[in-house]
N, C-alpha and C positions, 0 to 999 in steps of 0.2 A: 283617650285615644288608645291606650297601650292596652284595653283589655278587649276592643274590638275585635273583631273577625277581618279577617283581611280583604273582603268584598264591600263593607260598609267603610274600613280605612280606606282603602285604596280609591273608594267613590269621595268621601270627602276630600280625600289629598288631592286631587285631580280637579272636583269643583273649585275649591278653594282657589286655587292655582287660577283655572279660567274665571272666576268671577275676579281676582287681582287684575286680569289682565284687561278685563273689561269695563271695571272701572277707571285704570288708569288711562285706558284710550280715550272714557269718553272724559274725564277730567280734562287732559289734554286738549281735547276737543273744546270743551268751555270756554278754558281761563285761557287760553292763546288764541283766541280768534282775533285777527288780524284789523287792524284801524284801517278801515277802505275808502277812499276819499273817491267820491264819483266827479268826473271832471267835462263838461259839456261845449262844445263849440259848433259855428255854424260852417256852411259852405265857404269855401275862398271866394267865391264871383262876388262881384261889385258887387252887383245888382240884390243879392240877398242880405238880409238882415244879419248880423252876429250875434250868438248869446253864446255867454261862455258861462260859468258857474263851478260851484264845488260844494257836493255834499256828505254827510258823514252816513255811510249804513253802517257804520258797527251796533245802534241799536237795534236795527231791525232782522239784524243777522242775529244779534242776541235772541232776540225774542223767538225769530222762526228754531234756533235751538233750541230754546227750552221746550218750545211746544214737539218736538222730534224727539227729544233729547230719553223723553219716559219710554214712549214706544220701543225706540233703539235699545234702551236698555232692560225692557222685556224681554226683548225677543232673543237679544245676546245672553238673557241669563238662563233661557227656558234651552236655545241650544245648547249653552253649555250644561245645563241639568243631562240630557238627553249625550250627548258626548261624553260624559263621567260615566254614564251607566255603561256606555258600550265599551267606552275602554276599559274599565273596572272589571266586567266582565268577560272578555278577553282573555285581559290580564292572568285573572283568579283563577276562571274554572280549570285550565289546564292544571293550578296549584293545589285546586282544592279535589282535581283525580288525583293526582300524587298521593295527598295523604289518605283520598279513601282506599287507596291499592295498600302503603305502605301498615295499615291497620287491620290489613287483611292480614298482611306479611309477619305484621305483629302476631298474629293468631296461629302463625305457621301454615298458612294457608297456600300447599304446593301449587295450584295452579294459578296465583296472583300474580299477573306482568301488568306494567304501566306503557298502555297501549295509546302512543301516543306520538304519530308518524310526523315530527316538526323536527324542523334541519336549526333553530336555534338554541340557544342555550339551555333552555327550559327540556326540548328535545333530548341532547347530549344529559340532561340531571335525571330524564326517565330512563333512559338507557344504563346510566352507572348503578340506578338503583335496582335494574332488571337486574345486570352482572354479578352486584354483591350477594342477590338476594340467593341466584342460582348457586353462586360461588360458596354461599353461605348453609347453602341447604345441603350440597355437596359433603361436604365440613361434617354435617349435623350427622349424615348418611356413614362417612370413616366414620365418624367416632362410634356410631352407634354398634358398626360391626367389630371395631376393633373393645367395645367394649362386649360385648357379647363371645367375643373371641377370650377376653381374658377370664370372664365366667365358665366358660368352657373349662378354661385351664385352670383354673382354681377348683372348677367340680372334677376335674382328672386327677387334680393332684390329692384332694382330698380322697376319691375314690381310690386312688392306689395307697395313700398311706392307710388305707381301712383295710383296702386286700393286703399290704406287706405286714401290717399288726395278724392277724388272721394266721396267716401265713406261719412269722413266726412264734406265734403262739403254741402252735400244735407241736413242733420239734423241740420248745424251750421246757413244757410241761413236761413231756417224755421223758427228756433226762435231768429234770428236776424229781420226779419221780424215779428214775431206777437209780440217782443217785442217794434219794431217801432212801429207798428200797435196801442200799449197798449200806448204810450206815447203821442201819437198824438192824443189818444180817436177818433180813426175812428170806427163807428160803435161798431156791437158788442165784439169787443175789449176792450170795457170800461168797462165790466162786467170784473174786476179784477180778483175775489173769482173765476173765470171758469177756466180763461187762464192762473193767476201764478203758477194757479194746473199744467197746463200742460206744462209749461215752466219749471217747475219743472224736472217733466216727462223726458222733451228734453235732459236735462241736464245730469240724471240719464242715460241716454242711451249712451249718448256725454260718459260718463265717463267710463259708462262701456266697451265700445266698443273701447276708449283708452286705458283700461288696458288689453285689449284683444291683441290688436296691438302691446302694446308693448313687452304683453310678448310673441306673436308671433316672435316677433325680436328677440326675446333672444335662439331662439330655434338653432340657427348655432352657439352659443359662444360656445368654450372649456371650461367653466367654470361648465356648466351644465350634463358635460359628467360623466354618471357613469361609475365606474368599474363593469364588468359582475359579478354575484355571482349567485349560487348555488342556486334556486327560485323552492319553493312549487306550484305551482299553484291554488292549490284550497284556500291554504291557504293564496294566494295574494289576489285572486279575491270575496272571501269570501263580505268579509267586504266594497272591492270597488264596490261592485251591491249592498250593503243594502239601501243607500240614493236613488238612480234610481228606486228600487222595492220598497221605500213608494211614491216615485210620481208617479210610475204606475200607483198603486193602488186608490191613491188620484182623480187620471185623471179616475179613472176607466177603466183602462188598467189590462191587464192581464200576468205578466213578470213569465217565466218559467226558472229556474236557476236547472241546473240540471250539476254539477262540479265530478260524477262516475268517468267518463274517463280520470280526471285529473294525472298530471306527474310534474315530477320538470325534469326543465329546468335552462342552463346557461342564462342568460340578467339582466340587470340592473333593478330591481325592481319598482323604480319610473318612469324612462323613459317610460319603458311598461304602467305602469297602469295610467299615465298619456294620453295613448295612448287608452287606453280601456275606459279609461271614457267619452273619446271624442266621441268615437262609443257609447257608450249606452245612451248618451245625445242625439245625433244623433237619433237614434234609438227611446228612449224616447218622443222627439219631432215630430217627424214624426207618431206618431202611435194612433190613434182616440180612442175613449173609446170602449171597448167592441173585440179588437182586441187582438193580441196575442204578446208579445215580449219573444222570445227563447233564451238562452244562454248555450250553451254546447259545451262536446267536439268531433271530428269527427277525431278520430285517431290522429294525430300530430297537426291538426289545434282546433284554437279557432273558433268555430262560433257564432256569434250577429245575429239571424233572428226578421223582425217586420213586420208584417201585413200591409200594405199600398199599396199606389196606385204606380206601378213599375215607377222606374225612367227611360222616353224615352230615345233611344240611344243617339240622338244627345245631349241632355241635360247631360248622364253620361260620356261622355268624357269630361266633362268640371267642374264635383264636389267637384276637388280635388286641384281648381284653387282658390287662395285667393277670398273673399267675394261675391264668386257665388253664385247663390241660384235660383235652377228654376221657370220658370214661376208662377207657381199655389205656392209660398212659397215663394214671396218677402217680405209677412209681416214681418215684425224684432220679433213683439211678438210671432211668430209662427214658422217660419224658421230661427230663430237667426241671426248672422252676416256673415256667411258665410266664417266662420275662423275653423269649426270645423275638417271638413273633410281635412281641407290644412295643419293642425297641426297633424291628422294621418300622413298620407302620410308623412310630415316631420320628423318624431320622429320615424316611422317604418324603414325611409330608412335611418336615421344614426345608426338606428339598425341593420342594414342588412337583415332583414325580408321581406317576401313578403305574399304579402295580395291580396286580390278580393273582388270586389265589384259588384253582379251581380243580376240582377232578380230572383225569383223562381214564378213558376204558382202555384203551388197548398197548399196550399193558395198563394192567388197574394200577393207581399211583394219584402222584400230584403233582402240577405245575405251576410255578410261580414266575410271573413274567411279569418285570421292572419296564416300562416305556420311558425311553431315552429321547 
């Protein structure tokens, strides 16, 4: 019985049962048939005769059973054949959809539900198993993007440690070479007092541009994640354009800081203005003397405008890529390292903000609008 299907157990469980219950009836029937005495008497008037008598039909009651007794017990066995099937079937088929859905489910089979509109238990067991399956596929769906998500960020981090090797390769060979250069007194490399100036210089750049690296690295650790809180804006950004608006100046730049249309916002205070200094350095260094740098607000967005030469299309798909820096702006003293714009972008999108970066004509320049 245990290695049956549960359509042939459940028909035997059930015959069995009714064939028990059929035989015990008519057993019962048999062996307790009752000792009947038949008792006969005549009228009370005089005038008629009396007979009175007593007779035993227990045999003939036997006998009329036995002769009943097969038929009865065909016909109760052929029902109960016939009752096993329909209740067995019943029973099962709702069990035996279950498992052909749940073998669907097995296969991952997103449109498999166990369609099957009954208000009792069996009901309630299709319905838990629709729940887990969805709940489950749900499940499959995170994972699958937060693992796709960490691919991402293992080909980023790979990618940038390929651009920061790159990187600092080009400035470590330099002054491996005019330190060779100085030791071996070729030429004018023996003028000490000129080249340990600038070997100096090399090194200062070397270093800076490592702590630049690194703390770009640090920008995906959970350690540095703020909690969102309650943020003034004007009263954030106040104080983080005052250093940017004396080198303006200093460059002879023109920085317009105009904070009217400011609002408080939920975000993480440092993250942001970590974010915003990036852009007005940006900003800052791209912007000639006698130009214009904007800072205001434009309904829910931050905007950073600077007067410059527009960054070309094919060049601004590419600004936001670890230590780019376009053509006319490979100088290091001039175009930085090319960490700035890769650390917006970084730090806006584990803020869940989004941003633009796009030309304007009049004046030619560029604008960058944070949406708050």
């Amino acid at each position: 019985m245990k290695r049956l299907k549960i359509y042939p157990k459940t028909f035997c469980y059930t015959l069995g049962l009714l064939l028990f219950i059929v035989l015990v009836a008519h057993a019962l029937l048999y062996f307790l048939t009752p000792q009947v005495p038949l008792e006969l008497s005549t009228s009370p008037d005089p005038g008629d005769m009396m007979l009175t008598g007593k007779f035993n039909l227990t045999p003939y009651i036997t006998q009329m059973i036995q002769r009943v007794l097969p038929i009865s017990l065909f016909c109760c066995v052929v029902i109960s054949v016939l009752c096993s099937l329909l209740f067995s079937r019943q029973i099962t088929v709702p069990v035996k959809q279950i498992s052909a859905v749940t073998e669907r489910m097995a296969q991952m089979d997103k449109t498999a539900a166990c369609e099957l509109h009954m208000k009792d238990e069996i009901g309630v067991l299709a319905d838990n198993i629709n729940g887990l399956y969805q709940n489950l596929l749900a499940t499959i769906e995170n994972l699958e993007i937060e693992k796709r998500r960490v691919r991402e960020m293992e080909q980023s981090k790979m990618d940038f440690m390929r651009a920061a090797s790159h990187e600092l390769k080009t400035p470590i060979t330099a002054l491996n070479a005019t330190l060779e250069n100085m030791i071996l007194g070729i030429g004018k490399y023996r003028d000490f007092d000129v080249y340990l100036p600038e070997c100096k210089e090399m090194t200062e750049r070397l270093a800076e541009m490592i702590r630049d690296i690194l703390e770009t690295s640090k920008l995906g650790s959970p350690l540095i994640h703020e909690t969102p809180v309650e943020t003034d804006l004007p009263s954030l950004l106040t104080p983080l354009c005052e250093p940017y608006e004396q080198i303006a100046r200093a460059r002879g730049t023109i920085f317009n800081l105009d904070l009217s249309g400011g609002f408080s916002v939920q975000l993480p205070p440092q993250t942001f203005g970590k974010a915003v200094s990036n852009v007005l350095a940006n900003a800052v260094a791209y912007t000639e003397a006698g130009k214009t740098i904007s800072v205001y607000f434009n309904h829910s967005a931050l905007v950073v405008e600077n007067e410059c030469t527009p960054i070309p299309a094919e060049s601004l798909r590419h600004v936001f890529e670890p230590f780019y820096r376009p053509d006319y702006a490979r100088n290091r003293d001039d175009g930085g390292n090319g960490l700035g714009l890769y650390i917006v972008d970084t730090l806006l999108k584990a803020m869940h903000l989004s941003y633009s970066f796009c030309p304007i004509e009049q004046p030619p320049g560029m604008r960058f609008e944070i949406y708050l």
